[in-house]
N, C-alpha and C positions, 0 to 999 in steps of 0.2 A: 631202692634197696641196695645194701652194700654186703660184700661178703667179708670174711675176718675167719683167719688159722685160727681159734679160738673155740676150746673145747669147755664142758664143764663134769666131770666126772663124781661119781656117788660112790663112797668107797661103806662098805657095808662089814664088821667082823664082828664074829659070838666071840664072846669073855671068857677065857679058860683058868684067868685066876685075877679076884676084885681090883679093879680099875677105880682110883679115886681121880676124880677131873675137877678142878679148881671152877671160879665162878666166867670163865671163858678160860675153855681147852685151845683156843688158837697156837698160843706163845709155847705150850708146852707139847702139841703136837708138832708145831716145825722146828721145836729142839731134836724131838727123838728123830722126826724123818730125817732134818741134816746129819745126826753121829751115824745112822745105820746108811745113809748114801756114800759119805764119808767112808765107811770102812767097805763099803761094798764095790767103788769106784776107785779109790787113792790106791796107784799104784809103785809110789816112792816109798809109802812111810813115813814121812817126813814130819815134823810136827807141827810146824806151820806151811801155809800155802804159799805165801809171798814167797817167799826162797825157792819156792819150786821150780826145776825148767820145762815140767809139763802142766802148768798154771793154766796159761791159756787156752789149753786144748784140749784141759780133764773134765769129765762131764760133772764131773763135783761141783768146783768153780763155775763153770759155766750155769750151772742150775742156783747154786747156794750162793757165791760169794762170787758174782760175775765182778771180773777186772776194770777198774775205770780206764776208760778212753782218755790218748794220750792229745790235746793241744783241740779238746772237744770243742767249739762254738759256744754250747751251751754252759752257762757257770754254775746256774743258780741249782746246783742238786750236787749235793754230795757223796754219791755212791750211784751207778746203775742198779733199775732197779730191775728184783729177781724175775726171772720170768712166769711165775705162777703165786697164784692165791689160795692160800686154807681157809676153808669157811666150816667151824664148830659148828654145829647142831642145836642150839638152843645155848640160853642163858644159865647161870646155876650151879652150885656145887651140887655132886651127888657121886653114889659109889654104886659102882655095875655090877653087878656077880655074874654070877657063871654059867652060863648060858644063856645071859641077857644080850642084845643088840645093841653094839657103838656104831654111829654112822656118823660120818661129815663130808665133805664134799672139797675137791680141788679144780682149780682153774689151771688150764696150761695154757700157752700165750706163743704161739707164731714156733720155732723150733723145739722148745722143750716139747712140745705134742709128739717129735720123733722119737724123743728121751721116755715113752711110756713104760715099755716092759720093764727098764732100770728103777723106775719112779716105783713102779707096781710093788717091784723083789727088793725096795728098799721099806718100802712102809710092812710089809710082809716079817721082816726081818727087822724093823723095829718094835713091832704088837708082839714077837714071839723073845722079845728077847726083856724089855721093861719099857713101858708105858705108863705110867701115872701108878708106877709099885704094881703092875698086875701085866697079864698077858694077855693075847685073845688070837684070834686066828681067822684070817680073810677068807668070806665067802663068798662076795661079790663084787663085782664093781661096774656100774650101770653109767651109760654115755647119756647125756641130758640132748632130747632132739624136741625142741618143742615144748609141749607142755608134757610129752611123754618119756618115759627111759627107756635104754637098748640095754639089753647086760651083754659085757663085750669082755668077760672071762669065764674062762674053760675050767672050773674046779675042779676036774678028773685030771687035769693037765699041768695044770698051772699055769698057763700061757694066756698072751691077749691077743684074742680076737682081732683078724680084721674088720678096719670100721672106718667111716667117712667121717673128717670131720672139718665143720664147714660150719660158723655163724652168719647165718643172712640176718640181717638187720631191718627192719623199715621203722624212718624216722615220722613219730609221730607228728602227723598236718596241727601244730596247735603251740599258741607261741605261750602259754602257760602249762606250769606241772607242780606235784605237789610231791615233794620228797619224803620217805618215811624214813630216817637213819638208825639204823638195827644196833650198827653196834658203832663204841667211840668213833667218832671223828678228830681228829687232829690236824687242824691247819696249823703250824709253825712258822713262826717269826722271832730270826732272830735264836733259833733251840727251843723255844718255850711254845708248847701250844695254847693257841688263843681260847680264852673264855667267851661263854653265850653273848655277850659284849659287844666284844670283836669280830664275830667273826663274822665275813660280809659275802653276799653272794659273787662280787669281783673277786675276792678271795679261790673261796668255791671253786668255781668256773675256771681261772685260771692255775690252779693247783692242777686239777684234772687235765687240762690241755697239755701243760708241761707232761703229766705223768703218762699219759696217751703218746705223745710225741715220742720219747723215749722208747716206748714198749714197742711203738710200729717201729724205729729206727733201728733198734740192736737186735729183735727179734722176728720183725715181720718183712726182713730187707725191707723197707719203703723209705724211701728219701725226704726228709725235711720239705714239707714244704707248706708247714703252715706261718703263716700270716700272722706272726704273736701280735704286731702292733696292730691289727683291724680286729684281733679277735679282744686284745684289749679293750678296745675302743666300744666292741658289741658287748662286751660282759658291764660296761661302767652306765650303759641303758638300761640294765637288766635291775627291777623292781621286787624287790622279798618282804612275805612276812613272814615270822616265825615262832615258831613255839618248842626253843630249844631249852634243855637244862645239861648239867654238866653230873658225867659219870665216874666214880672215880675205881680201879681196881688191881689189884696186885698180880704180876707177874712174878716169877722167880727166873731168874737169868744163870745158866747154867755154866753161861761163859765168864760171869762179872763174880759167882757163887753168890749173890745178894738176892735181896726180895725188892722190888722195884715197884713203885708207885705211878700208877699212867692211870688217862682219863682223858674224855674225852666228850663231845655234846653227841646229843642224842635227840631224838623230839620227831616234829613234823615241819615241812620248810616249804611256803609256796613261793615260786619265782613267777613272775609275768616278765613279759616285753623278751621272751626269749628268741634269739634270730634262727634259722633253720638248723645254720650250723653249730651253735651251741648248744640247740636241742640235741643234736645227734651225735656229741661227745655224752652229754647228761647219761643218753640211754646206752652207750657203749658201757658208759662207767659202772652200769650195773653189775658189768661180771668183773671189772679190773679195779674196785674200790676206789678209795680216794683217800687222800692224804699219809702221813706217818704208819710204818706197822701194819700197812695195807698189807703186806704178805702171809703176817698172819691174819688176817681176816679184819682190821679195822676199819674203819669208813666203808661201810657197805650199806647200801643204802637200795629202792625202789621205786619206780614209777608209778602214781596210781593218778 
């Protein structure tokens, strides 16, 4: 068993005025969280971040738009990735009235877990302010321990809960699994993500390790020390079948003002001839997604 800074939180708020949510709320819930983090954190003003001289050391940046590392080793990624994951609640357009329950859930990852109460009074403060044209108002927010929940806020208060938070791991004994993928996947090559076609469980596997590597290295202080060429070497053993098809669905980009076209596979994926240690990224990957867009909730996927 391994343990991992990695939390997963259930954020629960009633509707105070109708809420329309597109056919995956991800893209357009970590727009509003970033503006209300943004104004609740940025203490220049400034209009962009890059010119900033407290860039590196604002809890904005560091959660939203973390800094690329200068003279990094690693090449192949273009941007650090964020420390946390939004996971929407079901698939589907629909509109929420007013005293109905919105719920989705976020992942925090190795230091943003310190960054809670900000993370809390910034989602609070984007529901009360405009959310998909409507408002609603946080009544909970429950810490994932097991199969069970903790609610680790004070609604008379406002305030959050002290709470342990701690993923023990055990890697399953079994060198096959079967992947069910919820929502798009996007492996990229090259900018363009691969169709049901392409896309290969070497792929896969070593998307995930890259994006694991990162997330222990910028956020969980843990020092490099995986092994890409023998993990190479075990993902190109590794046997798949699968029964993917391709999703296609629009985002509206808040920062581009345009409507955006993304897409991604979906399906069910068995892999055999899995090595220990590949298993035991697979199963990490449940709470840290995989591939492109993973931050709003893309490539999320399970073990069954």
């Amino acid at each position: 068993m391994q343990n991992y800074p990695i939390a997963r939180y259930h954020f629960l708020f009633r509707v105070l005025t109708p809420i329309r949510l597109p056919d995956f709320a991800g893209s357009m819930l970590r727009g509003a969280f970033g503006r209300a983090l943004r104004r609740t954190a940025c203490m220049t003003r400034m209009q962009t971040c890059q010119d900033c001289p407290l860039q590196r050391t604002c809890p904005y940046t560091n959660l939203f738009e973390p800094c690329p590392p200068e003279n990094h080793p690693l090449q192949k990624f273009s941007q650090v990735p964020t420390p946390y994951v939004i996971e929407p609640d079901g698939w589907g357009k629909k509109t929420l009235q007013p005293g109905e329950n919105l719920a989705f859930s976020m992942v925090l990852i190795g230091t943003a877990i310190q960054q809670m109460a900000l993370i809390a009074y910034s989602w609070q403060r984007a529901f009360l302010h405009d959310v998909g044209h409507g408002t609603a108002e946080l009544q909970d927010i429950q810490l994932e321990k097991g199969h069970d929940r903790q609610s680790i806020y004070d609604t008379q208060n406002r305030k959050i809960l002290q709470h342990e938070t701690c993923l023990t791991l055990r890697t399953p004994e079994t060198d096959t699994v079967k992947l069910k993928i919820d929502t798009p996947l996007r492996l990229q090559e090259n900018g363009h993500a691969l169709p049901p076609s392409e896309v290969t469980a070497r792929r896969l596997l070593m998307t995930l390790v890259r994006r694991i590597s990162l997330l222990k290295e910028f956020y969980m202080g843990t020092e490099r020390k995986m092994d890409f060429k023998d993990l190479s070497l075990q993902a190109d053993q590794v046997t798949s079948r699968c029964n993917l098809e391709w999703l296609d669905w629009t985002r509206y980009s808040s920062r581009q003002h345009q409507k955006m076209q993304l897409g991604g596979v979906v399906g069910e994926w068995r892999l055999d001839k899995l090595t220990p240690e590949l298993m035991h990224y697979l199963n990490l990957g449940q709470w840290l997604h995989v591939g492109k867009n993973a931050a709003f909730g893309l490539g999320r996927y399970s073990i069954s």
